[in-house]
Each structure stands twice: as structure tokens, then as C-alpha cells.
C-alpha positions in Angstrom: -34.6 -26.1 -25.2 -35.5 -24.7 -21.6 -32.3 -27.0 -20.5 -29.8 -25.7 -22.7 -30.7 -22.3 -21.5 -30.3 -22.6 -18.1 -27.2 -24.1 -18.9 -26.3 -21.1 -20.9 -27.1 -19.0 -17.9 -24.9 -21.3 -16.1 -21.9 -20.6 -18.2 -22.5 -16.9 -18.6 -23.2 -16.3 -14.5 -19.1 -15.8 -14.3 -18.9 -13.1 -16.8 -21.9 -11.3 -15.5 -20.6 -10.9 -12.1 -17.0 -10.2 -13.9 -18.6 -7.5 -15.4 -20.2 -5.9 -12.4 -16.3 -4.6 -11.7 -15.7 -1.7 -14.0 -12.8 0.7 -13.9 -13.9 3.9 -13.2 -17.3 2.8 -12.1 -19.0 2.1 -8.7 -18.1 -1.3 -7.6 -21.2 -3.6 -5.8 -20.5 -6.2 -3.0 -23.3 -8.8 -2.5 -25.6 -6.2 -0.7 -25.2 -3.8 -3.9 -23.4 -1.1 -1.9 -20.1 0.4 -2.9 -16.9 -1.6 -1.6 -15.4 0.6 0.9 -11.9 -1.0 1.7 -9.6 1.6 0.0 -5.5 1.9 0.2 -5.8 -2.2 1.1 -4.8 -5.6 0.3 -5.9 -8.7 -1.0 -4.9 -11.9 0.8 -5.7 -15.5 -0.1 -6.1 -17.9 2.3 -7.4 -21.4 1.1 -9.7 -21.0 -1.6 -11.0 -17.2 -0.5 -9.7 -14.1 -1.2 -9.9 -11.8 1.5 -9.8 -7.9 0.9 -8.5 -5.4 3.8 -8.9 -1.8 3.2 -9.8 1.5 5.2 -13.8 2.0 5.6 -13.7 5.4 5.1 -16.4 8.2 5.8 -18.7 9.7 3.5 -17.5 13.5 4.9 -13.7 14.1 6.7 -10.9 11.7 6.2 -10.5 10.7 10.1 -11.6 6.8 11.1 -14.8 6.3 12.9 -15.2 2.9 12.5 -11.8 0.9 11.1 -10.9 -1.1 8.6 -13.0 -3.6 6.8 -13.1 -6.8 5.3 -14.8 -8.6 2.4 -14.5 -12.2 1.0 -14.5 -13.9 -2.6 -14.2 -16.9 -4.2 -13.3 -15.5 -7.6 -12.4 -11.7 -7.3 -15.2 -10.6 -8.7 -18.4 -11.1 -6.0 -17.6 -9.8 -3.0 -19.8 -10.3 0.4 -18.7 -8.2 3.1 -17.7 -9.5 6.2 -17.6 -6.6 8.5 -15.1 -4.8 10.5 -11.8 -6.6 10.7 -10.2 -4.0 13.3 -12.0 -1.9 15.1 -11.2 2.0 15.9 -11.3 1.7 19.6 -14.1 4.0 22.3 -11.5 4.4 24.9 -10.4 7.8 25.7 -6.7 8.0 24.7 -6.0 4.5 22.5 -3.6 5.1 20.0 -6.5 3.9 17.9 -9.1 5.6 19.3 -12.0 7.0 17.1 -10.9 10.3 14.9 -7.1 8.5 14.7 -6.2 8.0 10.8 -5.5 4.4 10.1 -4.2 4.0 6.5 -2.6 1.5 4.1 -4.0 -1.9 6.2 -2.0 -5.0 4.6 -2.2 -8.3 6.3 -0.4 -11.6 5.9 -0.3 -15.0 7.0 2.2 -16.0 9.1 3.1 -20.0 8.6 5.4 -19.7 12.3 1.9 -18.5 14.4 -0.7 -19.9 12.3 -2.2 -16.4 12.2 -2.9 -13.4 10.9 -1.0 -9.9 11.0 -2.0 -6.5 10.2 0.5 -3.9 10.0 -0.9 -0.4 8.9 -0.3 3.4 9.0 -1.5 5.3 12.1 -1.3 8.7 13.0 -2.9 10.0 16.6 -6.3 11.7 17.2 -5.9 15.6 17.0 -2.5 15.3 15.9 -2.6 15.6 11.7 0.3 13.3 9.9 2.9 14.3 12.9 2.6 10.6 14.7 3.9 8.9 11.4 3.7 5.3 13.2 3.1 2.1 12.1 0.8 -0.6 14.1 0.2 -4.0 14.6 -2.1 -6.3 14.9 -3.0 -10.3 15.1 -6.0 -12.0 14.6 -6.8 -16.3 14.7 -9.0 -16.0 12.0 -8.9 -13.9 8.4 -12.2 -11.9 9.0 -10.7 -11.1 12.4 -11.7 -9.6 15.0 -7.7 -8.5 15.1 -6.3 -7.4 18.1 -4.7 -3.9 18.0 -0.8 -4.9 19.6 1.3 -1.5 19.3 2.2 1.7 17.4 6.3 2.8 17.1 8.1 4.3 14.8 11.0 2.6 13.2 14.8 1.6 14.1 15.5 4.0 16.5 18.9 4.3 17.3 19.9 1.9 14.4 21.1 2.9 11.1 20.3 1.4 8.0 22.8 -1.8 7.9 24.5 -0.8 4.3 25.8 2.4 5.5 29.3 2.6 5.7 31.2 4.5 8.9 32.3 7.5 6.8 27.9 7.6 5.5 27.4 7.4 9.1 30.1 10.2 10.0 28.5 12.5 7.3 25.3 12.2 7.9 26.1 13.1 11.5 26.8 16.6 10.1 24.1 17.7 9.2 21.7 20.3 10.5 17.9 19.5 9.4 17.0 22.6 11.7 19.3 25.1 9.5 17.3 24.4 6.5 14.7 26.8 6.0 14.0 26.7 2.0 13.2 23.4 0.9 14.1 21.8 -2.8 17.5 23.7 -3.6 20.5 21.6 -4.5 22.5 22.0 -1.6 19.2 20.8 0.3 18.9 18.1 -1.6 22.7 16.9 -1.1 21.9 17.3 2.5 18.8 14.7 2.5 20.2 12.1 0.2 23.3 12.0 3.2 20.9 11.1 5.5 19.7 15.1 7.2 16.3 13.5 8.3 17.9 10.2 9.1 19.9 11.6 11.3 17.2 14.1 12.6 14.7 11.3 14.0 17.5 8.5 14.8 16.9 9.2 18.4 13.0 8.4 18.7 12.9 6.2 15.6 12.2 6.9 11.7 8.4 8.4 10.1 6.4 5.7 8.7 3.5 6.9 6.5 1.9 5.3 3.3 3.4 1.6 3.2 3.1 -1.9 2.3 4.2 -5.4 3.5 5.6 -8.5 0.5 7.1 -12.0 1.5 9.6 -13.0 -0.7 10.0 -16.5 -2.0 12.1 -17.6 1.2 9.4 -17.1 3.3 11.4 -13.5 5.0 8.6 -10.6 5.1 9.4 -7.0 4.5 7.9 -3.3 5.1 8.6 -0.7 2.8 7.1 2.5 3.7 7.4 6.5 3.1 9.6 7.9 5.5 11.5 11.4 6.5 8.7 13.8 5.7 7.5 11.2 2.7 10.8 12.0 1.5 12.9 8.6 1.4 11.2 5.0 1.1 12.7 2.3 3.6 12.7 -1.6 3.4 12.8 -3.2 6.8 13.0 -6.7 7.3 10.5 -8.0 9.6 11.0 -10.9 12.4 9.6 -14.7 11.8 6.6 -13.4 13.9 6.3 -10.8 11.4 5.2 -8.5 14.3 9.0 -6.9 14.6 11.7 -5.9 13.0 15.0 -7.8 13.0 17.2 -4.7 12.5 17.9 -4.7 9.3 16.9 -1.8 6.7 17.8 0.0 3.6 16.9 3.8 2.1 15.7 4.4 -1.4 16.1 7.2 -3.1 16.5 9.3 -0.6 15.0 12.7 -1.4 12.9 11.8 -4.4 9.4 12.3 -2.6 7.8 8.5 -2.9 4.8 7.6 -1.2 1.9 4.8 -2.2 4.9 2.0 -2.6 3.4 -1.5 -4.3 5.8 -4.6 -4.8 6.2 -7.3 -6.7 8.6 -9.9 -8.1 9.4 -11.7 -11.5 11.8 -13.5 -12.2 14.1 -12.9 -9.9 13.8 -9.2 -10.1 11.7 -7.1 -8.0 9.6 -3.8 -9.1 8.2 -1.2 -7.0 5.8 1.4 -8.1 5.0 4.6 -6.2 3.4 7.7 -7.0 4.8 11.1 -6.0 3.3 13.6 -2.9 0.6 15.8 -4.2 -2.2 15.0 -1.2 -5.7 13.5 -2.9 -4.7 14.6 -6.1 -3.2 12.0 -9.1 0.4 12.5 -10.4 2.6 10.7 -12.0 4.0 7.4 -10.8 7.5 6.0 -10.3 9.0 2.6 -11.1 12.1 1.1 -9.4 14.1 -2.0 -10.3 16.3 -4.4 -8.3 17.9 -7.7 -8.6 18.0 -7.6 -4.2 15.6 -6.0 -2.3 18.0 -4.9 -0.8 19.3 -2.3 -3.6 20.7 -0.4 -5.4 17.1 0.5 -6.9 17.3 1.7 -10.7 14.5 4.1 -11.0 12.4 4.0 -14.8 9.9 6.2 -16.5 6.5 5.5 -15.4 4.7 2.2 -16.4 1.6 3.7 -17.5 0.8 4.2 -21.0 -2.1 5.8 -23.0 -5.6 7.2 -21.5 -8.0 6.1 -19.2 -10.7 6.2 -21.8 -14.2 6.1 -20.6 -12.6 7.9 -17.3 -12.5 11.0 -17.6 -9.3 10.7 -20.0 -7.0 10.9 -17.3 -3.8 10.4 -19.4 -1.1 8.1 -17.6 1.5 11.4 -16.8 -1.5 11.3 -13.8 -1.6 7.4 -13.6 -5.6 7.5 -14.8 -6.3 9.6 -12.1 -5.5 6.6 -9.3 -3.3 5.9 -6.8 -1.4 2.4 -5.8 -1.4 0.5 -2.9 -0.7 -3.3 -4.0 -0.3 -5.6 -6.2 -2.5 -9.0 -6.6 -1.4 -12.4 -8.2 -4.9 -13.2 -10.2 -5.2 -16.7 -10.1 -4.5 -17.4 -13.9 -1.0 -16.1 -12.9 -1.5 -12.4 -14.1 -0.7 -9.5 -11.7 -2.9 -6.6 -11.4 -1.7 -3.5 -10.2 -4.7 -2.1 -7.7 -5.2 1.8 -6.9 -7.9 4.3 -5.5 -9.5 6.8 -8.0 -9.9 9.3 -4.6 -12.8 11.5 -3.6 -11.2 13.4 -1.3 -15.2 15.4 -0.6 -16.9 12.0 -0.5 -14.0 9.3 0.3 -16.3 6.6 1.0 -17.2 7.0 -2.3 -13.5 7.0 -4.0 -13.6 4.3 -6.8 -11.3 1.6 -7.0 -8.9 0.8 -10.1 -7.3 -3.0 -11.1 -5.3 -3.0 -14.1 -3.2 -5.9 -15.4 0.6 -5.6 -15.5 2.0 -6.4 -18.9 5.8 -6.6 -19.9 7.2 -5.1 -23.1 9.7 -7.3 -25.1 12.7 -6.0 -22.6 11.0 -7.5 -19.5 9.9 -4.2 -18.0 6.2 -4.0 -16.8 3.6 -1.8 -18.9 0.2 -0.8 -17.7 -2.3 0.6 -19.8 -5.7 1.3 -19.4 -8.3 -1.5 -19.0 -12.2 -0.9 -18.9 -12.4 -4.6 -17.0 -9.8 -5.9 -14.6 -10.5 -9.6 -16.0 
């Protein structure tokens, strides 16, 4: 009898850590403390899972320390492996303590053999006006990664799809005339290209972003830019630590930030939320047969109410925001967000919900207590 209920215990050992990660709830590493890796990634390398994500403060929303990293073997225990990039003590580093460093994703590049981090970064004492994004590399997956550069994007280059006349028009425009935001004529203004055109000369803004590698191997950026105004895709080098040149807008003027990205069967989804600062709107959905474009934009994938949450109806996406998306080993995807604490962001919780598709093909999310 004693055997068969240690084997028991055996058997039941997965579903009690599985049920240590509830949505809406504090979730544990090894240690018992809180996971702080927020606006991440999760990257598998071999048989671990590795989870990126900003180790935010308790109090402020500036970055002390940098960006951590934890480790799994099944997505539910997680043992935390420290700092993967450090915020740097030296007096004037782009990354030096009380810079913002958001949206960390990493991948795996097969050319190097190592690891790259690309991530937003704005400047100590300078708000969200830097709008960069960095690099880094590391040998190993827990790092420590090397902090390479910050830039903004493509400067003096125009997005490859644009024809001469686009080019011509955009020219024509006058982003300092425009005084009064949101109107029409406003609007017609930015969807030429206004704040394209504005920032061509020192390169484009790059704020809340993320990084996916399509099934050719080529690696891609897609990130808020123009005032969080117009998403681009940039095609990154084989390195994956440049840009080859080549770049698209989307929707230009519809206010997307928090992009995530993923691909079935041949067509690719993005979901983004809209601009409203810590607080939870509504998110977006895109489609395309090229990542490349044109993007056909959807109602919102969420459906129903984050019961046992607060009942945070899906018009406010359960109260969370996105920043990827994670093949689960048993081939599900699981769109993953922050529930933010904007007093206590240390504390913000974290959110995985699995992506489900309706009989048309078209993803649908709805509220999970359990991510598994």
C-alpha cells in the first residue's frame, strides 16, 4: 500500500506544480518568490525553457538592476537564474542604472552559435524621448549578455514597398504644423507617412516590440513606432544583430503598441493592444498571408470574462497586456501578458492563456483560470 502511494505522489507531482501557476494569482519560482521577468520571452534551448523579462522595482518604473532570467524543464517550475543583462554603474552608459529597458526578447542564432537580446531602451533622465532599440549577445542562455549598441531605426531609408509618388507625398508634409492631434485631415497626414518623414534623418522611434523567425530561418522586429503611432517590421541580418534594410509600416496611425506574433498555417497573426499607459484596453488583431503585408485588421480575439479576476471583461483584454506568444510543447500556443501594477510593478501578475481557433481559422482567446 505505502508503494502505490508514493507512486501516486509520483504521478500527481506534475499537476501540483501545474497548479502553482494561476491566472490572476502570484506566481512562485523555486525560492517561492514572485517571478519578476515581465514584458519578456520564453526561449527554448535544448530541453530548457528559458524566460527573459524586465526585473522591475517594487516603487518607480526606472531599471536598477536589468533584466532577469529563469529556467524550466516543463513551464511550470521555474528556478531563477539571475541577471541575464545587467543595468550598467558607469556614469553615462546608454544602460546605465535609472535607464528603462523594456520588452527583452532573445533568440538563438544558428550562424553564431549564440544568443541575442534585442530590447527597448530609453536614456536616464530622458522619459520615452530616446525611443531606441539595443543589442546584446551572450555564449550562453543564462548570459551574462554583453550590452553591443542602442540606434534607432533605418535612418535615411524608407520602407522598401513605398512607391516614388508615397515617397513624394510623404515629403510634403509638415509634422510641426500640426498642433491638434486625432482630426481627419491629421490622420490623412500620418497614414502618408508625416512622422516617417519627420524622423527619416536620425532614424525611426522604436518603443514596445518583439522579435519572431519565420520558418526560413530570416528574423524579424516589429516594434511601435512614430509616437507609438505606426508598427514596423524590419528584417534583421543573419547575425540577427542588424538590419538588412528592408521594412514595412502597419497601420499607420492606428496607435499599436505591445505587438506579439505568431504563425499557422501559412498565415501570420499579430495582436497588439492600444496606448492607454499601465492601464488595460482593448486589443487588436491583424492578419497576413506575408509578413510583409497588407495586414487585415479583426475585432479583438478575446472573448468572455476573466472570472475569478476581477471580471475584467475582454473589451479590456482581462485586464493584461501582451508581449509574446509561446509554442507549449504539446503544440498549443499561449498568448502571454502582464496584469500591471503600475504602484508596485514588481508585483504585476503575469497572464498565459491558450489560443484557440473558431471553425473559420481565426484565433479566439478566452479566459483560463490554468495556463495548462
Amino acid at each position: 500500500m505505502k508503494r502505490l502511494n508514493f507512486l501516486f505522489l509520483l504521478l500527481l507531482l506534475p499537476m501540483l506544480a501545474s497548479a502553482q501557476l494561476v491566472n490572476g494569482q502570484p506566481w512562485p519560482d523555486a525560492d517561492g518568490q514572485h517571478i519578476n521577468a515581465h514584458g519578456g520571452c520564453i526561449l527554448k534551448h535544448g530541453d530548457t525553457y528559458y524566460w527573459y523579462g524586465e526585473q522591475r522595482p517594487d516603487r518607480g518604473s526606472t531599471m536598477d538592476v536589468g533584466i532577469s532570467v529563469y529556467s524550466s524543464k516543463d513551464l511550470a517550475n521555474w528556478h531563477r537564474e539571475g541577471v541575464a543583462l545587467s543595468a550598467s554603474s558607469e556614469a553615462g552608459s546608454d544602460i546605465e542604472r535609472g535607464c528603462i529597458m523594456e520588452r527583452p526578447k532573445v533568440l538563438f542564432c544558428p550562424k553564431t552559435q549564440r544568443f541575442v537580446m534585442l530590447f527597448h531602451l530609453e536614456l536616464k533622465g530622458r522619459g520615452y524621448e530616446a525611443a531606441r532599440v539595443a543589442f546584446a549577445e551572450s555564449d550562453s542562455p543564462t548570459g551574462p549578455f554583453r550590452f553591443l549598441r542602442s540606434q534607432r531605426l533605418h535612418a535615411g531609408r524608407w520602407p522598401f514597398n513605398m512607391t516614388e509618388e508615397e515617397v513624394a507625398a510623404a515629403k510634403q508634409t509638415h509634422p510641426e504644423e500640426w498642433k491638434e492631434w486625432w482630426t481627419p485631415a491629421w490622420r490623412r497626414e500620418v497614414e502618408k507617412g508625416m512622422y516617417l518623414w519627420r524622423d527619416m534623418e536620425g532614424g525611426q522611434m522604436s518603443r514596445d516590440m518583439t522579435v519572431f523567425v519565420d520558418d526560413d530561418g530570416r528574423a524579424y522586429h516589429i516594434t511601435s513606432s512614430q509616437e507609438n503611432l505606426t508598427l514596423l517590421v524590419s528584417e534583421l541580418t543573419d547575425d540577427y544583430l542588424d538590419y538588412t534594410g528592408r521594412y514595412v509600416m502597419v497601420a499607420p496611425g492606428g496607435q499599436n503598441e505591445a505587438p506579439c506574433i505568431f504563425k499557422k498555417d501559412g498565415v501570420y497573426w499579430l495582436i497588439c493592444s492600444g496606448c492607454t499607459g499601465w492601464a488595460p484596453n482593448e486589443a487588436r488583431m491583424f492578419r497576413s498571408i506575408s509578413i510583409w503585408g497588407p495586414w487585415q485588421q479583426l475585432p479583438t480575439p478575446f472573448v468572455g470574462t476573466a472570472t475569478g479576476y476581477r471580471d475584467m471583461p475582454a473589451s479590456k483584454t482581462f485586464g493584461a497586456q501582451g508581449t509574446y506568444i509561446l509554442h507549449a510543447p504539446d503544440g498549443r500556443l499561449l498568448f502571454m501578458a502582464d496584469i500591471w501594477n503600475p504602484r508596485h510593478l514588481a508585483q504585476s501578475l503575469h497572464l498565459w492563456l491558450p489560443i484557440q481557433f473558431n471553425e473559420k481559422g481565426t484565433p479566439v482567446i478566452p479566459w483560463t483560470d490554468m495556463p495548462f
